[in-house]
C-alpha positions in Angstrom: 7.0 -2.3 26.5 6.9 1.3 27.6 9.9 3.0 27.1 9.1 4.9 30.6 9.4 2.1 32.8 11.2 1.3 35.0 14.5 -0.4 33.9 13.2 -3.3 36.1 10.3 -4.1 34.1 12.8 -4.4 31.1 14.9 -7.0 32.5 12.2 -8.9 33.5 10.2 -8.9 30.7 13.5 -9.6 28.9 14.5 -12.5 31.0 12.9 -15.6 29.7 10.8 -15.9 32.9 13.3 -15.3 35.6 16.2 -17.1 34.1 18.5 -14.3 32.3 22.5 -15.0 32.1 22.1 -16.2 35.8 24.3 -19.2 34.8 27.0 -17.6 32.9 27.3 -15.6 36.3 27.9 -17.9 38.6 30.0 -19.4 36.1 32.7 -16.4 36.0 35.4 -16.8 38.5 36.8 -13.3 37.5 34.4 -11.4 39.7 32.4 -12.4 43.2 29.7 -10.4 41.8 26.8 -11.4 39.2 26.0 -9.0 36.1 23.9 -6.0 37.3 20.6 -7.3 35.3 21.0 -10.9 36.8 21.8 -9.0 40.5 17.9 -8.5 40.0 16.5 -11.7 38.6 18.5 -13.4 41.6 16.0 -12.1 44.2 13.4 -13.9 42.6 15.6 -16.9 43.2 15.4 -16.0 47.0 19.1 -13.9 47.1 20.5 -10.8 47.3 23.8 -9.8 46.4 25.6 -7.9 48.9 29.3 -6.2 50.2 31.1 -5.9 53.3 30.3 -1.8 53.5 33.1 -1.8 56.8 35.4 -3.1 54.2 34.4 -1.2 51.2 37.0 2.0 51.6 40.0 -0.2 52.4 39.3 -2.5 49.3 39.1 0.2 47.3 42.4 2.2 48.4 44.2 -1.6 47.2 42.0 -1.4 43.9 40.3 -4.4 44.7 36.7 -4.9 44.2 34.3 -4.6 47.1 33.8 -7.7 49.4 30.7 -9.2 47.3 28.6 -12.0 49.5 25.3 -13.0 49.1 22.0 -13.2 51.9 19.7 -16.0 51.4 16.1 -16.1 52.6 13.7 -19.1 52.5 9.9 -19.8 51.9 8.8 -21.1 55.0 5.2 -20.5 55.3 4.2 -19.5 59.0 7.9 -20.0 59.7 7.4 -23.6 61.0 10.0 -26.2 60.1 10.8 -30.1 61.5 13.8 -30.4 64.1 15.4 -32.5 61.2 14.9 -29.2 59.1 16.2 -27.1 61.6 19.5 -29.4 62.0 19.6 -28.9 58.0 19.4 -25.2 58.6 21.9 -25.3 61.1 24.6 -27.1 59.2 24.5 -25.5 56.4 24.6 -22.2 58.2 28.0 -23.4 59.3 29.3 -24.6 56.2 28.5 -22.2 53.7 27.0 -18.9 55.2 29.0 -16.6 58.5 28.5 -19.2 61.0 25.0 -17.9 62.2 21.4 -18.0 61.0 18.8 -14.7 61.2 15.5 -15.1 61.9 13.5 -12.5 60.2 10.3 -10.3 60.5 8.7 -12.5 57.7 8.6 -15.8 59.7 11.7 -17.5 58.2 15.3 -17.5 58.2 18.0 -16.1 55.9 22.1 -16.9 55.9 24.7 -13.9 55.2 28.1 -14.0 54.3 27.8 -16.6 51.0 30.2 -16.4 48.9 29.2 -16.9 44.8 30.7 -20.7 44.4 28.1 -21.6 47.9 25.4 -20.4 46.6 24.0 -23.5 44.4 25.6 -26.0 47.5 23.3 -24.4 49.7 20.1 -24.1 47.6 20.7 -27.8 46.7 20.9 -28.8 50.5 17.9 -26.9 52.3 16.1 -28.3 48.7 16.7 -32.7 50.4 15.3 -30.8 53.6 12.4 -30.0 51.6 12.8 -26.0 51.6 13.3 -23.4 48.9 13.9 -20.5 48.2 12.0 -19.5 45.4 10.0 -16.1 45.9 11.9 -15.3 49.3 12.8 -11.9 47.5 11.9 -10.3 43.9 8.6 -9.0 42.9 6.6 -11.8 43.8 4.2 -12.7 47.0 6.9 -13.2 49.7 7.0 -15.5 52.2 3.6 -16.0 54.0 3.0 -15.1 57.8 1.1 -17.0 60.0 0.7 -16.7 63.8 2.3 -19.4 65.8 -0.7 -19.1 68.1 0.6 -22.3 70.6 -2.4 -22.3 72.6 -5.3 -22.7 70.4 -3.3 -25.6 68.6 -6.4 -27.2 66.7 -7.2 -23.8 64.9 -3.8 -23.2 64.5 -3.3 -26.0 62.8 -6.2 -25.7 59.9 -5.2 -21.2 59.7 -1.5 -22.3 59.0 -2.9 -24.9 56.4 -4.9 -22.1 54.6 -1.5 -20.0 54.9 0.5 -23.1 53.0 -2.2 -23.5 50.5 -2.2 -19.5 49.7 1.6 -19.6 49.5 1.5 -22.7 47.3 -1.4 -20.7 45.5 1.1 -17.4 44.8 4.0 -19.0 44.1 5.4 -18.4 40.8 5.5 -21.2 38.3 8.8 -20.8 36.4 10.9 -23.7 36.4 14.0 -21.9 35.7 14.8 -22.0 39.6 14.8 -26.4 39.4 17.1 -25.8 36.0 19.2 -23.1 37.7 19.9 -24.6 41.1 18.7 -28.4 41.1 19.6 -29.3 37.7 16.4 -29.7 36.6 16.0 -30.7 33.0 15.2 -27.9 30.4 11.5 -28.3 29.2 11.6 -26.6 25.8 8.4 -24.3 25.0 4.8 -24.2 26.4 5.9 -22.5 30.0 3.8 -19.2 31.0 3.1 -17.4 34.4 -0.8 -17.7 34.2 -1.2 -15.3 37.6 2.2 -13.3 37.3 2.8 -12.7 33.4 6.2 -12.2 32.0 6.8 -9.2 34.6 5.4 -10.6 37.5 4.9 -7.7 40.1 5.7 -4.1 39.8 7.0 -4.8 43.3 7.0 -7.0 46.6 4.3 -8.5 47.6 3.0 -9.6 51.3 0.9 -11.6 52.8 0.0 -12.4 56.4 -2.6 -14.5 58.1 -3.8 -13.3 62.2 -5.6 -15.1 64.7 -6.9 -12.8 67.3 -6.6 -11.6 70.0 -3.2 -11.8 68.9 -1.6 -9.4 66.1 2.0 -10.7 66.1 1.8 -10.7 61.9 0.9 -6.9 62.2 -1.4 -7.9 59.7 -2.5 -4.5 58.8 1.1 -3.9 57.7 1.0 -6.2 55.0 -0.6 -6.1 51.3 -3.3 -8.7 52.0 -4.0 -9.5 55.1 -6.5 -12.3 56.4 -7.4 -12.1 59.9 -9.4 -15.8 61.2 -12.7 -15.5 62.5 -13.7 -18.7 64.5 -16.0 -19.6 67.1 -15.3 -22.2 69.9 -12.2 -22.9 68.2 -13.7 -24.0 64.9 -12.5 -21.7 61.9 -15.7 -20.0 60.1 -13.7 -18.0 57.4 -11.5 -14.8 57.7 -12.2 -10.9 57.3 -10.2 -9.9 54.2 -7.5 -7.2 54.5 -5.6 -5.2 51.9 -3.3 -1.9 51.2 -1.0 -2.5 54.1 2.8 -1.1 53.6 5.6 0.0 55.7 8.2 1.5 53.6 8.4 4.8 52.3 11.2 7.8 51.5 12.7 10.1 53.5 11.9 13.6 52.3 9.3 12.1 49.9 6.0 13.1 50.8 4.4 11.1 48.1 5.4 7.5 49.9 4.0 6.7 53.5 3.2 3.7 55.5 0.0 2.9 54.9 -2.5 0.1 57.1 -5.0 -2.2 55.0 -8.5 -0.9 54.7 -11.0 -3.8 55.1 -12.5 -5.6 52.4 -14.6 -8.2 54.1 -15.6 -11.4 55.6 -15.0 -14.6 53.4 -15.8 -18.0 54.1 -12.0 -20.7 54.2 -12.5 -22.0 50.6 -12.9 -18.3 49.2 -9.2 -17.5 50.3 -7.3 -18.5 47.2 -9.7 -17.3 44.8 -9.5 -14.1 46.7 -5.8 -13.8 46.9 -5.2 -14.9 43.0 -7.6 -11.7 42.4 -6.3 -9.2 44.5 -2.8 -10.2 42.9 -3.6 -10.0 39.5 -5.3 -6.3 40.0 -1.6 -5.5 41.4 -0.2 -7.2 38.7 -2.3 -5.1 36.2 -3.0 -2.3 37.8 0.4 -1.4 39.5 3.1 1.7 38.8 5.8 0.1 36.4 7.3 3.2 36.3 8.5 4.6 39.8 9.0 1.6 42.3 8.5 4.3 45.3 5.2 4.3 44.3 4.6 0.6 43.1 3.2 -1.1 46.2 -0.3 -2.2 46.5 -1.0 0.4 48.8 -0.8 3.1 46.5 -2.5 1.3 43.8 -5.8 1.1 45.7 -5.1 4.9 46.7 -5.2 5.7 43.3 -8.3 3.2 42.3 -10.1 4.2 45.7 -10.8 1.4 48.1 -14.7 1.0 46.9 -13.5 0.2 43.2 -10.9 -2.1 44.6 -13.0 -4.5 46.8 -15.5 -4.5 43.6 -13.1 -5.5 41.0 -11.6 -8.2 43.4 -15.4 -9.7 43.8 -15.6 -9.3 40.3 -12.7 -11.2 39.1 -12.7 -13.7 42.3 -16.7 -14.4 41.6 -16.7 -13.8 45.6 -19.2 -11.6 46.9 -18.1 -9.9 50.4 -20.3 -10.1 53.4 -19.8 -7.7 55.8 -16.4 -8.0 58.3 -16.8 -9.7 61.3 -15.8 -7.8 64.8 -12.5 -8.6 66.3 -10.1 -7.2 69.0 -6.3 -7.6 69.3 -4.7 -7.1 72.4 -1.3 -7.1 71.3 1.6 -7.1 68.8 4.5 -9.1 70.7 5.2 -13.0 71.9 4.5 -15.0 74.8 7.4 -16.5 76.6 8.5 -19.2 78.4 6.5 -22.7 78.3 2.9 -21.9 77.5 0.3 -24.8 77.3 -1.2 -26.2 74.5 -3.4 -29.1 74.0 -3.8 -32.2 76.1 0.2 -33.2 77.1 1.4 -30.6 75.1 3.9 -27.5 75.8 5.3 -25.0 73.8 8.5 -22.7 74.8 8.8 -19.9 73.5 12.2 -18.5 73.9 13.3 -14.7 73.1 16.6 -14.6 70.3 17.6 -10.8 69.9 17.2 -9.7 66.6 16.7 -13.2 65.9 20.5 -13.4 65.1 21.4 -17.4 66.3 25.1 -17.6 66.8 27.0 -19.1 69.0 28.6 -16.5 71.7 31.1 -16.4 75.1 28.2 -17.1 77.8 25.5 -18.1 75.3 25.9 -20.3 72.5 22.7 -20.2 71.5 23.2 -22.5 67.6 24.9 -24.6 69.9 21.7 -25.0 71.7 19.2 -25.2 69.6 21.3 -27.6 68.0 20.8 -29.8 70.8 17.2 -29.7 71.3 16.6 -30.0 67.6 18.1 -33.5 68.1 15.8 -34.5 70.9 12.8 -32.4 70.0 9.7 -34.7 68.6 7.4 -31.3 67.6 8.2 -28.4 65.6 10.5 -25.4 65.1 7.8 -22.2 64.9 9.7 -18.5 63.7 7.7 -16.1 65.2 7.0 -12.8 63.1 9.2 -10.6 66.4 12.0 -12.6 65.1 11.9 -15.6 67.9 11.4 -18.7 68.4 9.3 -21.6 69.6 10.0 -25.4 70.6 6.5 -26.4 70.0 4.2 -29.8 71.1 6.9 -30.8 74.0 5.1 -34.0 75.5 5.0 -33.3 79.3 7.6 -36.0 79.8 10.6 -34.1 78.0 9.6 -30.8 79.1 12.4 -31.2 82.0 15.2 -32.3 79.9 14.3 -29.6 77.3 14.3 -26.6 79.6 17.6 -27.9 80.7 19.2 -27.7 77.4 17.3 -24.2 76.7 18.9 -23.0 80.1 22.6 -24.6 80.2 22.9 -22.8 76.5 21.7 -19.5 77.3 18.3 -19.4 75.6 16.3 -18.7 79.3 18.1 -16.0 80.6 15.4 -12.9 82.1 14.9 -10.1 79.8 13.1 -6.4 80.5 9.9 -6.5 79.3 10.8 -3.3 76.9 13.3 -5.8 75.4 11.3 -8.8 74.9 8.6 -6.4 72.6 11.9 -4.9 70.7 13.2 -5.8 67.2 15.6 -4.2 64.6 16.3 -5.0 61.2 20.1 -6.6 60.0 21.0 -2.6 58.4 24.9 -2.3 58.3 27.4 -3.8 57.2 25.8 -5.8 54.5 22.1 -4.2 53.5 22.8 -1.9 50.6 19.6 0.3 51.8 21.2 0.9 55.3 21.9 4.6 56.4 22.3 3.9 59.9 23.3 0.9 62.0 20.5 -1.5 63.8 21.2 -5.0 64.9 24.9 -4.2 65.7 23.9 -1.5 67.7 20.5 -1.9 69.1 21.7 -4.0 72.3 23.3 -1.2 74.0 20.7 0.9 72.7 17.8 -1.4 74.9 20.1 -1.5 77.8 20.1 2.2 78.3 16.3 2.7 77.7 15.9 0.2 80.6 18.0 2.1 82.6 16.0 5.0 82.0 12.9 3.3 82.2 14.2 2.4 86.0 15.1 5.2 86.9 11.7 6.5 86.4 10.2 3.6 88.1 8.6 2.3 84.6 10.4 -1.3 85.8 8.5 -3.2 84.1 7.4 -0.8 80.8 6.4 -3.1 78.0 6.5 -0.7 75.0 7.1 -1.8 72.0 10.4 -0.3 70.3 11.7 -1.3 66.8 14.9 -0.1 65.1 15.3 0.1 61.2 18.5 1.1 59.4 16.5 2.7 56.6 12.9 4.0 55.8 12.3 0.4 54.1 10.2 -0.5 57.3 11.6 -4.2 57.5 11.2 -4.4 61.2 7.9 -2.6 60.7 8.8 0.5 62.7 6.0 2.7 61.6 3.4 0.7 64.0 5.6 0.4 67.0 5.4 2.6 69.8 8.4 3.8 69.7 10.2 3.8 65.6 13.9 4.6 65.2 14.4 5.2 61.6 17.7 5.5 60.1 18.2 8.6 58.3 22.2 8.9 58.2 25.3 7.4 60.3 24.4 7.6 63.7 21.1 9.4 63.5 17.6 8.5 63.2 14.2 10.1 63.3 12.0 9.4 66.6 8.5 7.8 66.1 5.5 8.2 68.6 2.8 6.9 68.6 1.6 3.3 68.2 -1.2 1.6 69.9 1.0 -1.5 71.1 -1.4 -3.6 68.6 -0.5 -2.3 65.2 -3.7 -0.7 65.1 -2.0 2.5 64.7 0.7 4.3 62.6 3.0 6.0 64.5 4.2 9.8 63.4 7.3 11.3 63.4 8.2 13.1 67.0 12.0 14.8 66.2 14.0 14.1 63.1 17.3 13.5 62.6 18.7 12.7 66.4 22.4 11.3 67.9 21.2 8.1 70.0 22.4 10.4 73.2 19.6 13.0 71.7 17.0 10.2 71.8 17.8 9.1 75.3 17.2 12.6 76.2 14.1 12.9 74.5 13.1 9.6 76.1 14.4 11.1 79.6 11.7 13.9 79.6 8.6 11.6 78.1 9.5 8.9 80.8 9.0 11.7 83.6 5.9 12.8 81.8 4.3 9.6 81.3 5.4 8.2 84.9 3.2 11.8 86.7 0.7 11.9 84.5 -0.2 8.1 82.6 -3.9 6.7 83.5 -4.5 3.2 84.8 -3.1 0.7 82.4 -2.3 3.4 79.4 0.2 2.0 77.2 2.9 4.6 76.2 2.0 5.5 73.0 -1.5 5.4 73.8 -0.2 8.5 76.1 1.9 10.4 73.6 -1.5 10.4 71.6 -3.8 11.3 74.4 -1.5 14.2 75.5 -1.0 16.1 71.9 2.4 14.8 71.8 2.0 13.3 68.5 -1.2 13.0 66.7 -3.1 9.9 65.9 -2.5 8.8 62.3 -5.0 7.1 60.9 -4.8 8.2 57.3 -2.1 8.2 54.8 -3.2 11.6 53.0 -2.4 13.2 56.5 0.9 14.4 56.6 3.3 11.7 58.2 5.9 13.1 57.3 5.3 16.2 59.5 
């Protein structure tokens, strides 16, 4: 292998597909931590290794190593599980993870706080549920959106089955995840990664599925991206996305979020083909070298986006007909009950950074709890970090609310708040420079009281929070990003479309929270004199030369 690689590539090429000295680490009691090398095979496994950074000084001044845990995510494709899953979920949250459960940006659900000696426990229980882990992290197709889409059920239910199969498609075929964590027996010889190789991905790897009008997957944020096309709610095949990415490095001008250019329309049977190709030109074609720079995005910058769509036809034998027309309307969820088909509800209730823990006034796991025991549908993620109680027959709809209300899970919420998300950032993400979730609450409560006193009641914008540049909340399309760039400050985004249509561009670097809310102060007098009919606020920043519109990455995002 090159010797200019990144050290990455080495360990995985090194690491007898994905297995390394993972079990001689979670053997040695000495340490809560696992080598360095295994640290990074583990994330293939679906785990990251972590500390306690509030705790790392003090352990340190008493010579003690840092306060090593572990975060968990699953594979939950379009982030819909059974109420007996969910009770799974639950318990084992309680047992052998913090106490609470995080719904994420990617449609599922990851556990913090596990300590080294819970980790195969817990892998070996949500495995009898009938969920894994395998390819939640690690340079590997991730965890597959889907929109929950409650009220065109029917299509919803053949677009999430394309969105399993195209999971089950891109999933990586090791078995050394059954050996490691299920006891699996060891199958000597013969194994390969036909799609992956021995180094699978020079880097993450995601994948959504939209139905419009609805862009909850921000599916132009993600590597591939395929948006349904359907007529009187019969799928006819999907307009193929691909190039989408949010992350990027502060004072790097080289990395940018990027949306996915269009590749074309497909018919439903053409998706996997498709998908396995435009994998394997990452795979191939990707930078091993500097993982800034290894996402799919800036592959197809660098082969151009012509060459790109004709080496996928070529090695998917699929020829692309031209994309169909669509229109989004938005980027958030629906709340509250929403009908679906015939006898069939679906409530959709609003969890704050998706963080389910039981608290004084609103025990929320306690909740949910509770309904999982009654509920006879489904459990649905949303990609905003929520959560819906899907196919309620009409006759438990009453006794369901009641539950939903009596635990806290119905209480009224701004508009500004139910379009907001943050990321998890301190005290356990490595990559966090500034806080998020902890402090993001607050945060929200303030705008609103700015956004009242300027009369903007019921403003919907969308705001997202990040603790780092990584993007995991997918800040870079909302219209109004808070990036972390150091403790307590952040730089100010402008400009999204409210549909993720639109990258946003950076307003003022670098600000205190109290500088933002006085940024905020003067735009929300602005926009209250001078916003047209209906004119979303960033669709205002834009149209008054506040920020520009970005609709190209070789423009200067970084400003």
């Amino acid at each position: 292998m090159d010797a200019k690689v990144h050290e990455n590539e080495i360990i995985k090429g090194s690491s007898n597909y994905l297995r390394g000295t993972l079990r001689q680490s979670m053997d040695d009691e000495l340490t809560g931590a696992l080598d360095p090398a295994d640290a990074q095979l583990s994330k293939f496994h679906g785990f990251y290794e972590q500390d306690d950074r509030d705790l790392r000084q003090q352990r340190q001044e008493r010579l003690l190593e840092p306060y090593y845990s572990f975060m968990l995510r699953a594979r939950l494709p379009g982030g819909v599980c059974t109420p007996r899953q969910w009770q799974v979920i639950d318990s084992v949250a309680q047992r052998l993870g913090n106490g609470s459960i995080r719904l994420t940006t990617r449609q599922t659900f990851q556990y913090h706080g596990i300590l080294k000696r819970n980790l195969k426990p817990l892998i070996r229980e949500i495995n009898r549920a009938m969920i894994d882990s395998i390819g939640g992290c690690g340079d590997v197709n991730r965890n597959v959106l889907c929109n929950p889409n409650p009220v065109q059920s029917k299509l919803h239910t053949e677009v999430y089955g394309w969105a399993r199969s195209i999971s089950e498609a891109l999933l990586p075929k090791t078995r050394a995840y059954h050996e490691i964590w299920l006891d699996g027996e060891r199958i000597e010889g013969g194994e390969s990664e036909p799609l992956y190789g021995e180094t699978y991905l020079p880097r993450k790897f995601k994948t959504a599925v939209a139905i419009p009008p609805d862009n909850d997957v921000d599916v132009y944020t993600n590597d591939l991206g395929f948006v349904a096309i359907a007529e009187m709610d019969q799928l006819l095949g999907f307009n193929v996305l691909a190039g989408g990415g949010m992350g990027t490095t502060h004072g790097d001008t080289s990395t940018y979020p990027r949306l996915a250019d269009e590749l074309g329309f497909i018919a439903p049977h053409q998706a996997i083909a498709v998908a396995e190709a435009v994998v394997a030109i990452q795979r191939d074609q990707g930078n091993r070298c500097s993982r800034r720079h290894a996402r799919l995005k800036y592959t197809i910058e660098r082969m151009g986006a012509d060459n790109f769509r004709r080496e996928v036809e070529r090695r998917s034998n699929v020829s692309f007909e031209t994309p169909r027309q669509v229109s989004f309307k938005g980027q958030g969820d629906r709340y509250g009950w929403v009908r679906g088909g015939d006898d069939e509800w679906h409530l959709n209730l609003y969890i704050e950074n998706g963080r389910v823990a039981d608290r004084p006034g609103a025990p929320l796991m306690t909740g949910l709890r509770k309904i999982a025991a009654q509920h006879r549908g489904d459990f649905r993620i949303t990609p905003s970090q929520n959560l819906i109680i899907a196919g309620v027959p009409e006759a438990q709809k009453e006794e369901i609310e009641a539950l939903a209300a009596s635990h806290g899970l119905l209480r009224r919420q701004s508009s500004i708040r139910l379009n907001s998300i943050a990321c998890v950032a301190l005290p356990t993400c490595p990559q966090a420079m500034a806080e998020a979730e902890r402090c993001f609450p607050e945060f929200m409560t303030k705008i609103e009281q700015l956004a009242a006193a300027h009369g903007l009641d019921h403003l919907n914008t969308v705001v997202r929070m990040t603790g780092c540049p990584n993007g995991c909340a997918r800040p870079f399309v909302a219209e109004v990003g808070l990036v972390g760039k150091g403790p307590g400050s952040y730089n100010l985004m402008l400009g999204g479309d409210g549909r993720g249509l639109r990258l946003n561009r950076l307003y003022r670097e670098n600000l205190k929270q109290a500088e933002i809310l006085d940024e905020l102060d003067g735009l929300f007098t602005r926009y209250a004199a001078q916003r047209l009919e209906r004119e979303g606020f960033g669709d205002f920043t834009v149209r008054t030369g506040l920020v520009p519109a970005v609709l190209n990455p070789a423009e200067d995002f970084h400003g």
